[in-house]
C-alpha positions as CSV (number, residue, x, y, z in Angstrom):
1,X,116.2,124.7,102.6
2,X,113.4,126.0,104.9
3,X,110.7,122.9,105.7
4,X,108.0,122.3,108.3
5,X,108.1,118.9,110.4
6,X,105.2,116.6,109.4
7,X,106.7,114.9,112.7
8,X,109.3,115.2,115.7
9,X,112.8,115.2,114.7
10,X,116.1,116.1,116.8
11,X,117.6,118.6,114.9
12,X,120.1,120.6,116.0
13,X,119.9,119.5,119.7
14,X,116.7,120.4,119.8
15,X,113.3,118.1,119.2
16,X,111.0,120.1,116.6
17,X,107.8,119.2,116.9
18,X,105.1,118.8,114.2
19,X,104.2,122.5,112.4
20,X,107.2,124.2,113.5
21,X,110.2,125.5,110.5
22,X,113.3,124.4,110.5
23,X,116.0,124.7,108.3
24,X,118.6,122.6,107.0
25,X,120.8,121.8,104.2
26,X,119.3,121.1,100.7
27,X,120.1,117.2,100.2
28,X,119.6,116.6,104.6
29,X,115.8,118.2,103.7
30,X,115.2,116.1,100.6
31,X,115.8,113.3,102.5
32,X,113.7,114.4,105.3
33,X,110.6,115.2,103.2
34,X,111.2,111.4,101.2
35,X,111.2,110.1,104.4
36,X,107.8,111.8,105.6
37,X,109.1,113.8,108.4
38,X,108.7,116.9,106.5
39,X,107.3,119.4,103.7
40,X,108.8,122.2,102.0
41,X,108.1,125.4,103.5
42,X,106.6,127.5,100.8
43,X,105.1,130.4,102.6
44,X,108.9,131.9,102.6
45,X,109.3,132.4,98.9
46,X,105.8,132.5,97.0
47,X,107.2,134.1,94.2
48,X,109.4,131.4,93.1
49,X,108.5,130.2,90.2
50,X,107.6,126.4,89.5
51,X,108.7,124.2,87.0
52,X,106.5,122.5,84.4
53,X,107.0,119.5,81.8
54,X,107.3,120.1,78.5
55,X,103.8,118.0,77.3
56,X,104.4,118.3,73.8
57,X,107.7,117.6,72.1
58,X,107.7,120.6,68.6
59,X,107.9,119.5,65.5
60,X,110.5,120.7,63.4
């Protein structure tokens, strides 16, 4: 999962400051971007498509 740190972290053995990428496994980045340390990274992979909520259940 490629994200962008909102704030420091020690990743790696490293401190990544605020704007730079990283990237890390999926559940370690979910946890990161709960957290508020970081965002998703979605200049990577524009393309990928997003997923929407059904509004309106079909009648039958």
């Amino acid at each position: 999962m490629k994200l962008i740190a909102l704030k420091p972290i020690y990743f790696g053995g490293v401190v990544v400051t605020e704007g730079h990428r990283l990237e890390t496994l999926e559940q370690h980045g979910r946890e990161l971007i709960e957290k508020g340390y970081a965002m998703l990274d979605v200049t990577e992979n524009p393309e990928q498509p997003v997923a929407k909520a059904n509004k309106k259940a079909k009648k039958q």
